[in-house]
C-alpha positions as CSV (number, residue, x, y, z in Angstrom):
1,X,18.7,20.2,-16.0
2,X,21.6,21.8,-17.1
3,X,21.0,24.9,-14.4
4,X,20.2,22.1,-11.6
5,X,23.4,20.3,-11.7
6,X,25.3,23.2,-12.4
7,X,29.4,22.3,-13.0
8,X,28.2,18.7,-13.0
9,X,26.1,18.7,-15.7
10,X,27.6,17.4,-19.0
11,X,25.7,16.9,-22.3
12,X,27.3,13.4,-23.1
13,X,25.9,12.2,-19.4
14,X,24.2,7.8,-19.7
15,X,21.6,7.9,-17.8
16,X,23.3,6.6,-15.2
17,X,25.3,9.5,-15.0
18,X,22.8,11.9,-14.3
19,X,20.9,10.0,-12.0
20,X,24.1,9.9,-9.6
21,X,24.5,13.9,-10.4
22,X,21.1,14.2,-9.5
23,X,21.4,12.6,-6.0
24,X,24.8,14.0,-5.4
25,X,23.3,17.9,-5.9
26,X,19.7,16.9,-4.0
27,X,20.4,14.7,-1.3
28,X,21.9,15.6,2.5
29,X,24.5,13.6,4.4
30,X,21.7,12.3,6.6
31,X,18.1,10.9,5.0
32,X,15.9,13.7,5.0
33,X,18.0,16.5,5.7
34,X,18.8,19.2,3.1
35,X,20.3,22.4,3.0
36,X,18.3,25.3,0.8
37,X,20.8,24.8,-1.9
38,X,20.0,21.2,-2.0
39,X,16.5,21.6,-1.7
40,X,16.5,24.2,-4.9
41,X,18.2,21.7,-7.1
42,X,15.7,19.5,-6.2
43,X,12.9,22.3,-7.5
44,X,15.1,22.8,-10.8
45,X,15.3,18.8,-11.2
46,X,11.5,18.2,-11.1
47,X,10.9,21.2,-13.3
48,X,13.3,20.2,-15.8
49,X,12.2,17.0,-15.7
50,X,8.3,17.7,-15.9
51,X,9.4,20.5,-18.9
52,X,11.1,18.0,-20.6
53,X,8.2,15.5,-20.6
54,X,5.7,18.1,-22.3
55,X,8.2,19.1,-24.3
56,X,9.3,15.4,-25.3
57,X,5.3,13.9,-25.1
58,X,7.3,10.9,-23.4
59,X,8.3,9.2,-20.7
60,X,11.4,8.9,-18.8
61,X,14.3,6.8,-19.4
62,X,14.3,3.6,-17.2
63,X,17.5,4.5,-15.6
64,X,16.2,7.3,-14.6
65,X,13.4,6.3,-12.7
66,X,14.6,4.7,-9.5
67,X,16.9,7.7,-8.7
68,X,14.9,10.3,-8.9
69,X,12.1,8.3,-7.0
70,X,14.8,8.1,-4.3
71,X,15.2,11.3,-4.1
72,X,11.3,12.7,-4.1
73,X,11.2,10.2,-1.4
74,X,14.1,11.7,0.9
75,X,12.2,15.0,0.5
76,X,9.0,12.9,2.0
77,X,7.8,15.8,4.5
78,X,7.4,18.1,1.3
79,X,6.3,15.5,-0.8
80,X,3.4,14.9,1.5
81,X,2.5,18.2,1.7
82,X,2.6,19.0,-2.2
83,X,0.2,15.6,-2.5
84,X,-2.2,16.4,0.4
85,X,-4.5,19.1,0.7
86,X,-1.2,21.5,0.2
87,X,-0.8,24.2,3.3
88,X,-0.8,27.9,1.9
89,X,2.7,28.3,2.2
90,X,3.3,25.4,0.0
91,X,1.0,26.8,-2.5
92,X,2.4,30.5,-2.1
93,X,5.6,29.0,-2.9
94,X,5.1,26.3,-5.3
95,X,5.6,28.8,-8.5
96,X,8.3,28.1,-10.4
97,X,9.7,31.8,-10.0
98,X,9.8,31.1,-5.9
99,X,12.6,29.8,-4.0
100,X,13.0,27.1,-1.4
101,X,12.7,28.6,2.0
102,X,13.6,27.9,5.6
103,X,11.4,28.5,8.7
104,X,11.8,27.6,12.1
105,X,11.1,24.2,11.3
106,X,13.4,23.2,8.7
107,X,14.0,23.8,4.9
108,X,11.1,23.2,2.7
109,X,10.5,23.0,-1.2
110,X,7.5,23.2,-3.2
111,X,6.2,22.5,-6.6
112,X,3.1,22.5,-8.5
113,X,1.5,19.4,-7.9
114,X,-1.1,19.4,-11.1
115,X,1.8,20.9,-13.6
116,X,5.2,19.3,-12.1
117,X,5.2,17.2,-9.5
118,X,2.3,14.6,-11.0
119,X,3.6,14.4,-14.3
120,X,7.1,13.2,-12.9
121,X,5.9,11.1,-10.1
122,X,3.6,9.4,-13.1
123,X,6.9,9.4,-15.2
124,X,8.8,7.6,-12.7
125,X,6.1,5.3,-11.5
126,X,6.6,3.4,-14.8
127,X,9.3,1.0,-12.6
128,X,7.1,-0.5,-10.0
129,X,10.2,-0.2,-7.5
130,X,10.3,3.3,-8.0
131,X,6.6,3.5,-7.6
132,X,6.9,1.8,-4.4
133,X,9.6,4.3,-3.2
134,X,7.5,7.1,-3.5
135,X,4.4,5.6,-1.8
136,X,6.8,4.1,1.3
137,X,7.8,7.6,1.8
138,X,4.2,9.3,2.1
139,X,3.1,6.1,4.0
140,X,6.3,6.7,6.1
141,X,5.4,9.9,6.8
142,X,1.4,9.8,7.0
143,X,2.3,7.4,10.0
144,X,4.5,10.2,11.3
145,X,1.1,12.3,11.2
146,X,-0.9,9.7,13.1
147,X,2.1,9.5,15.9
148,X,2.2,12.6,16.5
149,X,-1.4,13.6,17.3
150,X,-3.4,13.5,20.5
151,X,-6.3,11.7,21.0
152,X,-8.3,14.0,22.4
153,X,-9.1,15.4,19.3
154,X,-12.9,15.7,17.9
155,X,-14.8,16.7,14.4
156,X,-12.1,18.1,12.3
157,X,-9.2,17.8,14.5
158,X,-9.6,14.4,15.3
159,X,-9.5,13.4,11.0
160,X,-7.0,16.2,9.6
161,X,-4.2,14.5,9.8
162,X,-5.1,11.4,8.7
163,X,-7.3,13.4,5.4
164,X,-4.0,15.2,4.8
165,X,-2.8,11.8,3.9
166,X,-5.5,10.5,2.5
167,X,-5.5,13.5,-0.3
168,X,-1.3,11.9,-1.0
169,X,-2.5,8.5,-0.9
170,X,-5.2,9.1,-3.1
171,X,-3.2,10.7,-5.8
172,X,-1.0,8.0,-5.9
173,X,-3.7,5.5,-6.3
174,X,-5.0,7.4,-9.2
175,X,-1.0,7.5,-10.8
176,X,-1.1,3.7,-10.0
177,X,-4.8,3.2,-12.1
178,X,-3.0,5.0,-14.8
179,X,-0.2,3.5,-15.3
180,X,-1.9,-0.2,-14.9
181,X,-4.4,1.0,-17.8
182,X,-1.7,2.0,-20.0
183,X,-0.2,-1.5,-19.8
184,X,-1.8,-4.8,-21.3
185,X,-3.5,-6.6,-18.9
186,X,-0.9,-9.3,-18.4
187,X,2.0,-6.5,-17.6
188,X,-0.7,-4.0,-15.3
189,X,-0.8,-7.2,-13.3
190,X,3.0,-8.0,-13.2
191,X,3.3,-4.0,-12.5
192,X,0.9,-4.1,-9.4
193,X,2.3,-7.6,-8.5
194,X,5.7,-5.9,-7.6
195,X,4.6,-2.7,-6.1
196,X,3.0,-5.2,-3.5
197,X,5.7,-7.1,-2.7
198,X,8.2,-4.0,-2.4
199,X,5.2,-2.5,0.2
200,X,4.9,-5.9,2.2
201,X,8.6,-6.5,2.3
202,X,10.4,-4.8,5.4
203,X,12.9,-2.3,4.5
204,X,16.6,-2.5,4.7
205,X,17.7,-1.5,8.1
206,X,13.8,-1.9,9.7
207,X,13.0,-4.5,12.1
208,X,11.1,-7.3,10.7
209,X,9.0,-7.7,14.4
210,X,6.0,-5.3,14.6
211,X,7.4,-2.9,17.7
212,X,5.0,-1.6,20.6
213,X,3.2,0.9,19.7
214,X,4.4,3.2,23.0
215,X,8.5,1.8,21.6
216,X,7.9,3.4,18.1
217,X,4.5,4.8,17.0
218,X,5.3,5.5,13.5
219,X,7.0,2.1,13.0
220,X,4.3,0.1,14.3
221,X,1.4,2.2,11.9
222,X,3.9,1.5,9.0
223,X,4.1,-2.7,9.9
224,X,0.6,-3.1,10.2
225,X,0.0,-1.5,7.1
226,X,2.7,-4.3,5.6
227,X,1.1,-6.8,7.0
228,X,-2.2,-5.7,5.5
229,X,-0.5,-5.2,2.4
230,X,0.5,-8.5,2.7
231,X,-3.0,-10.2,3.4
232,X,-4.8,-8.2,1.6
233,X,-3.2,-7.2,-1.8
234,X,-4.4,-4.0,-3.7
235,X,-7.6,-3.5,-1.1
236,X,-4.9,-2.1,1.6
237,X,-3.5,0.5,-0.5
238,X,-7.2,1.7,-1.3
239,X,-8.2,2.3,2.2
240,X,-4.6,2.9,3.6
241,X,-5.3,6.1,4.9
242,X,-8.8,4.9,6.8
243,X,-7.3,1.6,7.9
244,X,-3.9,3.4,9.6
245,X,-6.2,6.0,11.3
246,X,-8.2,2.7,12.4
247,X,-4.8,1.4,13.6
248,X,-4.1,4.6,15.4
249,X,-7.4,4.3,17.0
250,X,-7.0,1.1,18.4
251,X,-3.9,2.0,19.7
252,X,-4.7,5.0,22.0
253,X,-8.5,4.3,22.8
254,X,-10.3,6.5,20.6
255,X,-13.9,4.9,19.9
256,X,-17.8,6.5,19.1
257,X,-19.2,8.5,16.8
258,X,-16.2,10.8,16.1
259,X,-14.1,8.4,14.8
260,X,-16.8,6.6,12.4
261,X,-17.0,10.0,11.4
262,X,-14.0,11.0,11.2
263,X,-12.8,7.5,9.2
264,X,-15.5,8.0,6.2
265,X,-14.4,11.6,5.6
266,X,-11.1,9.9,5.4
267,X,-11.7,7.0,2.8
268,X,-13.9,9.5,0.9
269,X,-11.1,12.2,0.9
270,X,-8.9,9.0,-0.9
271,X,-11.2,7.9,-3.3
272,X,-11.4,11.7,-4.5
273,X,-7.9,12.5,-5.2
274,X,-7.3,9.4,-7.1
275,X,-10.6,10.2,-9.2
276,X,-8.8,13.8,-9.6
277,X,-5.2,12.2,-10.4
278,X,-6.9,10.2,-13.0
279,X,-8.7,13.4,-14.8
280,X,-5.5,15.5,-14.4
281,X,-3.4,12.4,-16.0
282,X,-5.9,12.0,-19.0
């Protein structure tokens, strides 16, 4: 950690302490923007965090938690790409040894999902707010996917996207099944209880109408997802990524056999990272 917060790291930090030093060396001036010094503290935060856990056989103290959940989820373009079926560059560059990088579409960071980034993400999810931080940012930007594509798409096309996200979803479903099983059954239902009220609830600054679909794409995936979250409990967050992609659908016309298609390769894609989170957590 020490090498991560460099000058403003102190060995007699409270927790609280380093979880402000943490956000002050990781976090841009505006949500989601970082330069490459920022984004390599980030890399030397979740490594020293995921070393300390196997070095510790622990977890991670409870003032800990929320802030560096808030901070995975201001990198949520890399996080979803770490989580998802990770692009080669992401993979290339997820070693420890290798750098955060800039292209021509921004500065990027990666880590081992299996090694690092699970265990901590598992760590943090202990606080149910700080679980739902994390999934809000990948279901943030899995609608940011959906908006974005064309629906002139078929086979493949038409379901990448979406199966990108369902690969992040998933693996956060299977963190959630193992953290809910390490609890007695009284506090796994507590636990779940508040991860779906912080993923029904409308964020601060958010409107509380659903908007248009042509007004704001992404924001109206996102608040139909709440209010499914809201009607339907834990269901919504098992078929999240199908459902949105169903939303998306609706939205811009796209009907037949390609999208039935396309939506069980989706759900399946889901349900097998958060078998594969589970076997990696045990």
């Amino acid at each position: 950690m020490e090498k991560a917060l460099g000058d403003r790291y102190d060995k007699g930090m409270t927790c609280a302490d380093l979880g402000a030093a943490v956000k002050a060396v990781t976090l841009g001036k505006q949500p989601g923007e970082h330069s490459l010094r920022q984004a390599q503290a980030m890399k030397d935060v979740v490594l020293a965090v995921a070393d300390g856990l196997d070095e510790d056989g622990g977890g991670l103290d409870q003032g800990l938690r929320l802030p560096l959940a808030e901070v995975l989820a201001d990198y949520r373009v890399d996080l979803r790409e770490n989580m998802g079926l990770t692009p080669v560059d992401y993979v290339r560059n997820g070693i420890a040894s290798k750098p955060a990088w800039e292209d021509e579409t921004g500065v990027h960071v990666s880590v081992n999902w299996r090694t690092a980034l699970l265990p901590v993400v598992r760590a943090v999810s202990e606080d149910p707010d700080a679980y739902a931080v994390v999934r809000e940012a990948v279901t943030r930007q899995a609608a940011e996917a959906l908006a974005a594509m064309k629906p002139d798409g078929t086979g493949n096309t038409l379901s990448a996207p979406a199966a990108h996200s369902a690969w992040a979803l998933g693996n956060l479903d299977g963190v959630a099944a193992d953290v809910v099983s390490s609890l007695k059954s009284d506090r796994g239902r507590e636990w779940q209880a508040a991860v779906l009220a912080d993923l029904s609830r409308t964020g601060e600054g958010e409107k509380t109408a659903v908007p248009a679909f042509a007004e704001d794409a992404a924001d109206y995936l996102v608040a139909r997802w709440r209010g499914d979250v809201a009607a339907e409990g834990a269901e919504a967050l098992e078929r999240q990524a199908a459902s949105m992609f169903g939303e998306w659908c609706d939205a811009v016309g796209v009907t037949g056999t390609d999208r039935e298609e396309a939506a069980e390769r989706i759900e399946r894609g889901q349900r097998a990272a958060g078998r594969g989170a589970l076997t990696d957590l045990d």
